[in-house]
C-alpha positions in Angstrom: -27.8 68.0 -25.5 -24.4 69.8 -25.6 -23.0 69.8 -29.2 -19.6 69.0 -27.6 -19.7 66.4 -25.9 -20.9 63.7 -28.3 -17.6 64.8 -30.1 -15.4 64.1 -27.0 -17.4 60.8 -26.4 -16.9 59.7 -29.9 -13.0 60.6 -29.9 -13.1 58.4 -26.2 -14.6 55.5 -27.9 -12.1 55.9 -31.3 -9.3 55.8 -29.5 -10.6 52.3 -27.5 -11.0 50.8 -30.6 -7.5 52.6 -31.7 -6.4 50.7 -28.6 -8.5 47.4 -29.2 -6.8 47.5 -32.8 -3.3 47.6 -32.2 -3.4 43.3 -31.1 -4.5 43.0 -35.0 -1.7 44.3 -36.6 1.5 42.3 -37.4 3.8 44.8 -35.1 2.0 43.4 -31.9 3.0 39.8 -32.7 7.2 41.0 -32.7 6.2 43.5 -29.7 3.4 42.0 -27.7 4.8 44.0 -24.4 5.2 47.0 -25.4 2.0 46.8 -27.5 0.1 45.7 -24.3 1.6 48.9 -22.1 0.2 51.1 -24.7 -2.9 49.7 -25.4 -3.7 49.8 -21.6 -2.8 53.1 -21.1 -4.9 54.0 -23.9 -7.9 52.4 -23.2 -7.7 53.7 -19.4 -8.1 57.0 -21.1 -10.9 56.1 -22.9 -12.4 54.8 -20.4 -12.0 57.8 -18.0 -13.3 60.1 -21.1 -16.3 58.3 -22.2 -17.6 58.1 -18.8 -17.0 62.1 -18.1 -18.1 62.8 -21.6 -21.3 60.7 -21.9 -23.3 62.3 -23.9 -26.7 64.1 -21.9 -30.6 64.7 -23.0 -31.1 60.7 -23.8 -33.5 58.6 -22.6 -32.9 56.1 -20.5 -33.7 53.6 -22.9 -31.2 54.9 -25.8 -28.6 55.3 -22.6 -28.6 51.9 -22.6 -28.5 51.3 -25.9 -25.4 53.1 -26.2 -23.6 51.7 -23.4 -24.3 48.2 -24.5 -23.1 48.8 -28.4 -20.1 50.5 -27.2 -19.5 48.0 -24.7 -19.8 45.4 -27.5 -17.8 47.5 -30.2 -14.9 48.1 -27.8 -15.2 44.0 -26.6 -15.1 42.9 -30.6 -11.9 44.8 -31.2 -10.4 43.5 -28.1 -10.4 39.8 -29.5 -7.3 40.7 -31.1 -5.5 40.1 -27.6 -4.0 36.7 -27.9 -5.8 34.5 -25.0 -4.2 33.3 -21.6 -2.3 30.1 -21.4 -5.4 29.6 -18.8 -7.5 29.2 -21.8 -5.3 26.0 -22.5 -6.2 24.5 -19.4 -9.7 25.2 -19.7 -10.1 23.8 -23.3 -7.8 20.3 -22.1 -9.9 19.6 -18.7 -13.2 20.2 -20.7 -12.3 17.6 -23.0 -11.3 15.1 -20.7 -14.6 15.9 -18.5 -16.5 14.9 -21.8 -14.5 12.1 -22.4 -15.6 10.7 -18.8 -12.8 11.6 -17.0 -12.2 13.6 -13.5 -9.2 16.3 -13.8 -9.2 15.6 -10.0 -7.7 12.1 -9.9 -4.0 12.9 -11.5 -2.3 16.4 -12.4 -2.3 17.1 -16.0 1.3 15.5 -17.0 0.1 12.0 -15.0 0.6 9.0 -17.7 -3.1 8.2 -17.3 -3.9 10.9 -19.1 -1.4 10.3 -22.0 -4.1 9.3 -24.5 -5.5 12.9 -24.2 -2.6 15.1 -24.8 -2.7 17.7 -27.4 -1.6 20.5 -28.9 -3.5 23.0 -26.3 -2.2 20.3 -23.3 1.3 21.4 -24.5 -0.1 24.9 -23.5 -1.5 24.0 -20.3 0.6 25.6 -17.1 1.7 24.1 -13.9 0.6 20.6 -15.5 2.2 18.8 -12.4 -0.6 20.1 -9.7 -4.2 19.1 -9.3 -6.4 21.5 -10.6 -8.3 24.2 -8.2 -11.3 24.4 -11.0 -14.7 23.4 -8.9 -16.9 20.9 -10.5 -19.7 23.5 -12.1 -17.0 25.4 -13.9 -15.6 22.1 -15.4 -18.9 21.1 -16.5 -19.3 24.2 -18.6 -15.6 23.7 -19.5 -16.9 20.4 -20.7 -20.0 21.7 -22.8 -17.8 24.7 -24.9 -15.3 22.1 -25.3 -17.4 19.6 -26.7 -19.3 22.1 -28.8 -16.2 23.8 -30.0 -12.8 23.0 -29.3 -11.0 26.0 -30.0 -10.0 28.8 -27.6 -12.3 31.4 -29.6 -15.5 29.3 -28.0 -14.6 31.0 -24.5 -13.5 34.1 -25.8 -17.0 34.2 -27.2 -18.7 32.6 -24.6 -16.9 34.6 -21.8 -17.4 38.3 -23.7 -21.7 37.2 -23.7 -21.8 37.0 -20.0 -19.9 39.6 -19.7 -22.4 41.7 -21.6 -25.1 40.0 -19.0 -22.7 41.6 -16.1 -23.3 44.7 -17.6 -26.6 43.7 -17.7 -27.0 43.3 -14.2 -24.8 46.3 -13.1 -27.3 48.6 -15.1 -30.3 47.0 -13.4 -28.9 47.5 -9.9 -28.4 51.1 -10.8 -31.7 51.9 -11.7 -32.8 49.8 -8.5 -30.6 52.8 -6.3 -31.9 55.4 -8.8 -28.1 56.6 -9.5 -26.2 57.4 -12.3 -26.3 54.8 -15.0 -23.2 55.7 -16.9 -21.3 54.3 -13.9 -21.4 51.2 -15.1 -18.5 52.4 -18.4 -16.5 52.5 -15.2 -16.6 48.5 -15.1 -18.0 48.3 -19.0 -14.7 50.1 -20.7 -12.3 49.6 -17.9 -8.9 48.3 -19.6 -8.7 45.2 -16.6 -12.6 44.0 -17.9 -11.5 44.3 -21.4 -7.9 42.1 -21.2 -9.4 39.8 -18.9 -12.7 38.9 -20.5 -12.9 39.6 -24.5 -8.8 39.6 -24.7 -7.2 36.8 -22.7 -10.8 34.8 -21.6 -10.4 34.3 -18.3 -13.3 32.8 -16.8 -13.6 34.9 -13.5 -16.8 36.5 -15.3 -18.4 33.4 -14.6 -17.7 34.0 -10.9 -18.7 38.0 -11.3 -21.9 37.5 -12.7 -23.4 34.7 -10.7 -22.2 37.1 -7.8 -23.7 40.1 -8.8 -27.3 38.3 -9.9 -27.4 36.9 -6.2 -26.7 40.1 -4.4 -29.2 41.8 -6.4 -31.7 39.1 -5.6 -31.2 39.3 -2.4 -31.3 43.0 -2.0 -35.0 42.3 -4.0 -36.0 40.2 -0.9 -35.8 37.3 -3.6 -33.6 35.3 -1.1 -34.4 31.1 -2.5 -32.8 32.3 -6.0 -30.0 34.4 -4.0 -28.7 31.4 -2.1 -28.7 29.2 -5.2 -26.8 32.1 -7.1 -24.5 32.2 -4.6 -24.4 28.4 -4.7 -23.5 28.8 -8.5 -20.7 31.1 -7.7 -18.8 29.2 -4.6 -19.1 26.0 -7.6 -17.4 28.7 -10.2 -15.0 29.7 -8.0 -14.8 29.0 -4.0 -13.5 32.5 -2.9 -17.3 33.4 -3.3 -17.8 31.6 0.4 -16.5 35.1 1.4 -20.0 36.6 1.2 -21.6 33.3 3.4 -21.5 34.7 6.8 -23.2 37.7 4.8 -26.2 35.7 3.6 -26.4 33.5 7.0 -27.3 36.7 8.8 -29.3 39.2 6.4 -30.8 36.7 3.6 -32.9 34.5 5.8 -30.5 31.4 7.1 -33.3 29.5 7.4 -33.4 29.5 3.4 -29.9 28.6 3.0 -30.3 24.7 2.0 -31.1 25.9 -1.4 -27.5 26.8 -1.7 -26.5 23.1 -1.6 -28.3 22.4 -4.7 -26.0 24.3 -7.1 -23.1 22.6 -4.6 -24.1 18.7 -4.7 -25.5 18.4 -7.8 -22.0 19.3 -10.1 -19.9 17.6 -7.5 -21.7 14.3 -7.6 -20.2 13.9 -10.9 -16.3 13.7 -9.2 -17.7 12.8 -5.8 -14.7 9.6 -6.0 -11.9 12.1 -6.9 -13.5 15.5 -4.8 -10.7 15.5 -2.6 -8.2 16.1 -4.8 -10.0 19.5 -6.1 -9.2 20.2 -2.3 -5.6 19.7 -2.5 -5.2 21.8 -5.8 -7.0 24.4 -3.9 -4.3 24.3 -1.2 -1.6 23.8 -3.3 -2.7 26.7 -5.3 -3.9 29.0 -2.8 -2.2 27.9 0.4 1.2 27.7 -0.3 1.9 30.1 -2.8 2.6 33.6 -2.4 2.4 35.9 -5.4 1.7 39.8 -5.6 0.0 39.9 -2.4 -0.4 42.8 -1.2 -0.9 42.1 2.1 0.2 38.8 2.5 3.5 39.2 0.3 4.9 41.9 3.0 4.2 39.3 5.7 5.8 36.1 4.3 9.0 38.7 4.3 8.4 39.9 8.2 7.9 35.9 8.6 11.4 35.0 7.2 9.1 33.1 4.2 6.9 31.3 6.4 4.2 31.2 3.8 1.5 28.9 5.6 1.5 31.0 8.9 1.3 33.9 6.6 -1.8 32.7 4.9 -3.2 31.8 8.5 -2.7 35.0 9.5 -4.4 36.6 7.0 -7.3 34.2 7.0 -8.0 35.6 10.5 -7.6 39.1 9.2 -10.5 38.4 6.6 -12.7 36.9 9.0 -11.9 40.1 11.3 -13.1 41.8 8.6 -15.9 40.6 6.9 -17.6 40.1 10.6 -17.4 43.5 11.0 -18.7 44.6 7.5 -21.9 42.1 8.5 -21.8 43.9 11.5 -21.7 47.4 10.8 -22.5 47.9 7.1 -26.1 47.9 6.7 -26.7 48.0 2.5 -25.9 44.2 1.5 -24.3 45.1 -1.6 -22.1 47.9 0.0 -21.1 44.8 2.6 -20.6 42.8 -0.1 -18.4 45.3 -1.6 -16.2 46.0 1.8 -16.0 41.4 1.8 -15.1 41.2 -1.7 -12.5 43.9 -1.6 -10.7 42.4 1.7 -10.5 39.3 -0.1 -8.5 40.5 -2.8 -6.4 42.8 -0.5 -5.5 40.2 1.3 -5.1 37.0 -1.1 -1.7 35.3 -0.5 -1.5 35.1 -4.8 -3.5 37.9 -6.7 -3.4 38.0 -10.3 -4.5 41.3 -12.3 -7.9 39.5 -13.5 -8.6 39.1 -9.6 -9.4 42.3 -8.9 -12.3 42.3 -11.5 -13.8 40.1 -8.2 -14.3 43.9 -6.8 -14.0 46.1 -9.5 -17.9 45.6 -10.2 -18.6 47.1 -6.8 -16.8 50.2 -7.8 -20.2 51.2 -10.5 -22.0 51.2 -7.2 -19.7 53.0 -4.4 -17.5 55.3 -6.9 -13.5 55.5 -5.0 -10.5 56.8 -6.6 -8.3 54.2 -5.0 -10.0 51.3 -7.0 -10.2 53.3 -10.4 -6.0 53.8 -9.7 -5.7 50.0 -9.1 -7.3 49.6 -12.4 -4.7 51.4 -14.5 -1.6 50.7 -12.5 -2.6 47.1 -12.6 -1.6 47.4 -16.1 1.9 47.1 -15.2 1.3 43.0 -14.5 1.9 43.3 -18.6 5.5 43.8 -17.9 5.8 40.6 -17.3 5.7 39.7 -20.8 8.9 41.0 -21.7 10.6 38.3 -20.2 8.7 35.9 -22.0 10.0 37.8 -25.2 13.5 37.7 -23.9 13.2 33.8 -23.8 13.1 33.6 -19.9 10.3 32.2 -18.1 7.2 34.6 -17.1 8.5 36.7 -14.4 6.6 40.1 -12.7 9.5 42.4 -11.3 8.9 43.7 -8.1 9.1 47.2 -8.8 6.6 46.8 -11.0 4.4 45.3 -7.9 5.2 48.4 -6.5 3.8 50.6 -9.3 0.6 48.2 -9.1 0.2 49.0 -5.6 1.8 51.8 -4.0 -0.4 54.1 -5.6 -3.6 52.4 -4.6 -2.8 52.0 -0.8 -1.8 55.5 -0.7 -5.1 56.3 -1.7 -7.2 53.7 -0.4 -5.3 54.9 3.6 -6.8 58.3 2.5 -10.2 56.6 1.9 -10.0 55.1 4.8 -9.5 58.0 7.0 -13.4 58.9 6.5 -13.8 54.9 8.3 -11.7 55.9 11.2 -13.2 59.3 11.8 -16.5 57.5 12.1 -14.6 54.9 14.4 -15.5 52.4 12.9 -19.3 52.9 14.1 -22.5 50.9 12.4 -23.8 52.7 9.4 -26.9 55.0 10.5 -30.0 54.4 8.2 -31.9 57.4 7.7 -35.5 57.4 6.9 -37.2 58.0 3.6 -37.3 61.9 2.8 -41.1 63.3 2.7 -40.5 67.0 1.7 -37.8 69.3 -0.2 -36.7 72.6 0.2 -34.2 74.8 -2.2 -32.0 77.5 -0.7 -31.0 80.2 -2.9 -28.6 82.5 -2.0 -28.4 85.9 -4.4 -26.7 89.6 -4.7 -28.1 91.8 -7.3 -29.3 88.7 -8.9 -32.3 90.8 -10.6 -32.1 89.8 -14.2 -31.0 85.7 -13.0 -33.4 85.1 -9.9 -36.3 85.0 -11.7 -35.6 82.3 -14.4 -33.9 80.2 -11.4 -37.6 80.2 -9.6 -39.7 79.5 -12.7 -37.3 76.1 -13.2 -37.5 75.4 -9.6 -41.7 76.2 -9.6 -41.8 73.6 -12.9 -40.0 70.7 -11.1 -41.9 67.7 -11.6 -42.4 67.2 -7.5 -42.6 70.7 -6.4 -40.3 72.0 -3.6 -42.1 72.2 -0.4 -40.2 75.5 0.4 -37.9 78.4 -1.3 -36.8 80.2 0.6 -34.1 83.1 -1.0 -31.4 84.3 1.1 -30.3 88.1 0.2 -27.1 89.3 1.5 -28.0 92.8 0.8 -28.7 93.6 -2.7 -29.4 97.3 -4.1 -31.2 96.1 -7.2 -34.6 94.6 -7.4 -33.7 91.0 -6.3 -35.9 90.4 -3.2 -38.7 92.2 -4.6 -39.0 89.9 -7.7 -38.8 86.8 -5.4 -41.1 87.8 -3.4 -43.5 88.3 -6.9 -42.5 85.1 -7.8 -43.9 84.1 -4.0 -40.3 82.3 -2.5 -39.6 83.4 1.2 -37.1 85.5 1.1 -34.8 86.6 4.2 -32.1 89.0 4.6 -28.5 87.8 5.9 -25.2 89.4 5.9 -23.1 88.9 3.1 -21.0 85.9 2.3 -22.9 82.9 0.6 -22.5 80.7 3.0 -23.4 82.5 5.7 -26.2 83.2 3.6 -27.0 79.5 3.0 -26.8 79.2 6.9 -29.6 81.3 7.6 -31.7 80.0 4.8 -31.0 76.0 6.3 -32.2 77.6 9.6 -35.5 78.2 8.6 -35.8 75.3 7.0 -38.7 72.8 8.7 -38.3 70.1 5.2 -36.3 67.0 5.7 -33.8 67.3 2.7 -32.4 70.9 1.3 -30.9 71.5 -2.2 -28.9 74.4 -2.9 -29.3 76.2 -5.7 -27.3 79.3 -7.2 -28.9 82.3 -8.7 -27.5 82.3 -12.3 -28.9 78.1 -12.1 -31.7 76.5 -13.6 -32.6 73.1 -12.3 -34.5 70.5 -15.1 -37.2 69.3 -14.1 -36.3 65.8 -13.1 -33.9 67.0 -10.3 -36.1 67.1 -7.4 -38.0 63.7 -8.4 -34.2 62.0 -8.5 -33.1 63.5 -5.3 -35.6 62.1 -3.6 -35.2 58.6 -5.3 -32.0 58.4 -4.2 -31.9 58.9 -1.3 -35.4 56.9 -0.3 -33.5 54.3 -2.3 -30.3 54.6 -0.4 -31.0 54.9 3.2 -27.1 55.4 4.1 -26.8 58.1 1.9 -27.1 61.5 3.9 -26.6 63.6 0.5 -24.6 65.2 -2.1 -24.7 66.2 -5.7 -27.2 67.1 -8.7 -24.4 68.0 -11.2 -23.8 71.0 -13.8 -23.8 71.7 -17.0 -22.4 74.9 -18.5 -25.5 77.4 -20.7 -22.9 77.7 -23.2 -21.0 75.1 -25.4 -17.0 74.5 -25.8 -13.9 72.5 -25.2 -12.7 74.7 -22.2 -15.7 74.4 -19.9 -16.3 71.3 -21.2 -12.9 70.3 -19.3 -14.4 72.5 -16.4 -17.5 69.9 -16.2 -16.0 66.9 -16.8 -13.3 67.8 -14.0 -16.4 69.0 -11.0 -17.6 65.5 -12.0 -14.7 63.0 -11.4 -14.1 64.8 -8.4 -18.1 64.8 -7.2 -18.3 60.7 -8.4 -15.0 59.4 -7.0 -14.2 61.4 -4.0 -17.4 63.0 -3.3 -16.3 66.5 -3.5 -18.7 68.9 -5.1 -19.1 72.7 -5.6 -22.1 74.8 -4.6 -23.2 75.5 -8.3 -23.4 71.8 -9.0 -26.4 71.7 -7.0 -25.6 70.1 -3.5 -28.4 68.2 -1.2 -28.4 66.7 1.8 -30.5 65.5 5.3 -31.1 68.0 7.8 -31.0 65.4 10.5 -27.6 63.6 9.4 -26.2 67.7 8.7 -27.6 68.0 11.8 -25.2 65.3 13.9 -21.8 67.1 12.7 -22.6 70.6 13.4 -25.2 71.8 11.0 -24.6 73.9 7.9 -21.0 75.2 7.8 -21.6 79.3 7.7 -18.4 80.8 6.3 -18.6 83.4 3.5 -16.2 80.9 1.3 -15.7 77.9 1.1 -18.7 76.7 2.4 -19.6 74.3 -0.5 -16.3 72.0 0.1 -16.4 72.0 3.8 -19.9 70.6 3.4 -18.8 67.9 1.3 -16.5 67.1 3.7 -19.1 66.7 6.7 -21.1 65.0 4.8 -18.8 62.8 4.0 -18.1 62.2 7.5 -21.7 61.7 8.4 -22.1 58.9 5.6 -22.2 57.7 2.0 -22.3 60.8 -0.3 -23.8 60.0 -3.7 -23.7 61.8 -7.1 -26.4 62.2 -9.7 -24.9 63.1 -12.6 -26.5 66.3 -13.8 -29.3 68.2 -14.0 -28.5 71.8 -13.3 -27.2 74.4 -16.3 -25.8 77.4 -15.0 -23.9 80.4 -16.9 -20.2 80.8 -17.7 -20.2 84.8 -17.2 -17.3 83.7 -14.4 -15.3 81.7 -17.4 -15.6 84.3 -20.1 -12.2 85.8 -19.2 -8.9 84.7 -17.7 -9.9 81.2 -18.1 -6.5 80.4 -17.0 -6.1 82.6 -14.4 -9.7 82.1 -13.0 -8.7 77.8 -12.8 -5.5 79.0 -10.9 -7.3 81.1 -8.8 -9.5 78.4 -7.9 -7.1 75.7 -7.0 -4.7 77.8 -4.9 -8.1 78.8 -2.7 -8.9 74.9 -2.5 -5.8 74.1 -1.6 -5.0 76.7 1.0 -8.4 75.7 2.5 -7.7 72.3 3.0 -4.0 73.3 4.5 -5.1 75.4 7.2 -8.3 73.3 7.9 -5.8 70.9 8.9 -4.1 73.2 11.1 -7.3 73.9 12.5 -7.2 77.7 11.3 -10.2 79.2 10.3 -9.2 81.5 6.9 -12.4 81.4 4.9 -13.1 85.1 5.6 -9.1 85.7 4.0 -10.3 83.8 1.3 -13.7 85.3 0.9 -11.3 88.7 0.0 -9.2 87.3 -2.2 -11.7 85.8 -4.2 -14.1 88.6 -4.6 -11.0 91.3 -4.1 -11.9 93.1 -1.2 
């Protein structure tokens, strides 16, 4: 384990609970807003660090110890956030479910409900509509109330399942064999954290009945998958989203069970059922809030608000019949269902977008991680509560929420259109393995690179070592060591070219010389991508030989950009199918360069997936002109992508600036 980056992941964790501890000091109760804004921002950065700075060498068993008692840590100093006013409503309608009576039959300010007012009904927001709670989730509104009427019972309750989310999220990790500390994306994320252990919302009732049924069903256990799904649509009825889903991949004719977890709650207000409708509507249907999507419309629609909210009803169904249609992993159509429906709600509050957020432990994006911290601006709104005014979100700041997400999430997108919006291709599960080496006067590296790759647990079926003309004793040692070894021109990857060319194994890892692969890396390449049959490749991960802050920035940057956007360098170990490489042109042979414009095919050939580590090469490159070197590095990237969009081949320009020649 690196001695570093337990330090870093201890400093990521201090300053959540820095972050979590603000809400407990007097100052926040005079300044709640700006308190809020800081405390976000703050715990965003944690968030970001702990996840890049995780510490490596555990088991998986004390990885998951960890990430559950940080999880819990960060959750217990979050209770500090004073709760929703939802909370109010929640604690009210749960008492007068107990008392016998249906919050479907009057709003909450009807005289019929007189005898029940309270303290917390004096909290209770838009008491003059019908509420839009489904039966189930009034039950168990009922039961905390009635077992503690206080709005710490769902703070408490609410934080538990949350913990079960995580729960969940880590078990469906293992299931795809990827990285496990993915799930600190949703775990420490500042929108989880507000939401669940701060202001109790209790949308992680909907999230974790979702999640448990779309793992279910992705286990082939489809009776308890319908009734999960059941459970959610009687949490919260935006879950019917993921219906047509079930109808045509979970066995249809198994689908009755879902009306068990319907009727059963709803017999209890089946006299007053109709008016849970109307709230629905009158929540849902004619409001417009934050939208997105459906905001921009109402204005292009001269605030016609119901033909807006048709319009974007037929939008969703557009688009969730084409994500049954042409996304063939169940959760990653989930995923693509669950995120249109938040896009495109005509009211979306910040603790709405936890609905998708889950996804994002699964299918890494930037544009969902950016939604996540400039969602933090929805805090704004407090200040005109201080102010005395009534609760108000500017519209600027709905344009900091999501001006920086579409921008992104139009770049995502591009990969979608470039594929044309074709069906996902499922590749086959990968039999053999071969490494690719390139080298130059590798002599004194080459050897301890093949002795690592020789003690993998599954063997490699083939090495084969691709010279580009050394003077030392580099192919002669190989050949010792017994790797195949051919000679190419110079340039590493036209090197890598003629190594992939003789390749006759159905997945190739590249490894550089001055690299040492553990022993796992081969076994969990091949797990993931038998385990994820959409996935045509992409990274082991790297960890720098040597030990300090500066590479230890190096590392954690090569692995945001290989987690979130799929972009990897050669030395952190890249794989991928021959067949899917072999649909977009093969193996791109330029001398530089090479290692990003194969991310990019891949990433146009399919899902590109990212390991987390596994490979420890040397810093000899970093030892001087760290500066200079990062500079260096950059203004090559950057020029690559520029003229690759002007369709201008300059990786052989690039190949002499880099090596000065």
């Amino acid at each position: 384990m690196h001695s570093v980056r337990p330090i870093f992941f201890g400093l990521s964790i201090g300053l959540m609970l820095l972050a979590g501890g603000l809400h407990w000091t007097a100052w926040a109760e005079i300044t709640k807003a700006p308190f809020m804004l800081v405390s976000y921002g703050l715990l965003f950065c944690g968030c970001l660090g702990a996840w890049s700075c995780f510490p490596d060498g555990l088991r998986m068993v004390w990885k998951i110890v960890l990430i559950v008692g940080v999880s819990l840590l960060v959750r217990i100093g979050m209770t500090g956030v004073p709760v929703s006013d939802d909370v109010y409503r929640y604690l009210w309608e749960g008492k007068i479910v107990a008392a016998g009576e249906s919050p479907y039959r009057y709003p909450a300010d009807h005289p019929g409900y007189a005898d029940y007012r309270d303290a917390y009904w004096e909290g209770v927001n838009h008491k003059d509509k019908l509420t839009a709670y489904p039966p189930f989730a009034e039950l168990v509104f009922a039961a905390i109330s009635s077992l503690f009427y206080t709005p710490w019972a769902f703070k408490v309750f609410f934080t538990i399942v949350d913990l079960c989310v995580i729960g969940v999220l880590i078990a469906m990790l293992k299931q795809y064999a990827m990285d496990i500390r993915n799930v600190l994306f949703y775990a420490l994320n500042p929108l989880t954290l507000f939401a669940f252990a701060g202001e109790a919302h209790f949308d992680v009732l909907l999230i974790f009945a979702m999640l448990l049924s779309i793992w279910l069903a992705e286990q082939g256990r489809f009776v308890w998958a319908w009734f999960w799904l059941g459970v959610a649509i009687q949490i919260k009825i935006v879950a019917i989203v993921l219906l047509p889903l079930y109808l045509w991949r979970c066995q249809w004719q198994k689908g009755w069970i879902i009306l068990i977890p319907l009727v059963i709650p709803s017999l209890f207000f089946v006299s007053t059922l109709p008016g849970f409708f109307q709230g629905v509507w009158h929540f849902g249907g004619l409001n417009t809030f934050n939208g997105p999507v459906h905001g921009p419309i109402v204005y292009m629609l001269d605030g016609d608000v119901f033909l807006a909210t048709l319009l974007v009803i037929a939008m969703l169904g557009l688009l969730v019949v084409w994500a049954v249609w042409a996304i063939r992993p169940l959760t990653k159509a989930a995923h693509v269902s669950v995120g249109a429906l938040v896009l495109l709600l005509p009211v979306v509050h910040y603790w709405y977008i936890l609905w998708a957020l889950p996804f994002v432990v699964l299918f890494p994006g930037v544009s969902w991680l950016v939604l996540s911290l400039t969602s933090g601006a929805y805090f704004v709104s407090v200040f005109s509560v201080e102010q005395g005014g009534e609760w108000m979100l500017p519209v600027w700041a709905m344009w900091f929420m999501w001006l920086p997400f579409l921008l992104f999430f139009a770049f995502e997108l591009r990969i979608v259109l470039l594929r044309l919006f074709r069906r996902d291709s499922v590749w086959k599960k990968p039999e053999t393995l071969a490494v690719v080496v390139p080298v130059l006067n590798e002599e004194n590296r080459i050897k301890s690179c093949l002795i690592a790759l020789q003690a993998m647990q599954s063997s490699p079926n083939e090495i084969i070592v691709c010279d580009g003309g050394s003077t030392d004793r580099t192919m002669s040692v190989a050949e010792t060591m017994g790797a195949h070894v051919i000679a190419s021109e110079p340039g590493r990857g036209i090197q890598i070219g003629a190594g992939v060319a003789q390749v006759s194994s159905d997945v190739v890892l590249i490894v550089h010389a001055d690299c040492r692969c553990d022993e796992s890396v081969s076994q969990q390449i091949m797990a993931v991508l038998g385990k994820n049959p959409d996935a045509v490749g992409g990274a082991v991960g790297q960890r720098f030989e040597a030990s300090n802050a500066k590479l230890m920035i190096i590392e954690m940057l090569n692995d945001l950009r290989a987690a979130l956007s799929g972009s990897s360098f050669g030395d952190q170990g890249q794989f991928f199918r021959v067949a899917a490489l072999e649909k977009i042109g093969g193996y791109p042979a330029c001398p530089l360069m090479e290692d990003v414009e194969l991310s990019l095919r891949m990433k146009r050939a399919g899902r590109v997936v990212f390991i987390g580590s596994g490979i420890k090469n040397s810093a000899r490159q970093w030892g001087r002109d760290f500066s200079r070197r990062v500079c260096l590095i950059l203004k090559l990237v950057l020029l690559f992508h520029w003229n690759r969009l002007l369709r201008r081949d300059v990786t052989r320009t690039l190949y002499a600036k880099y090596y000065n020649r």
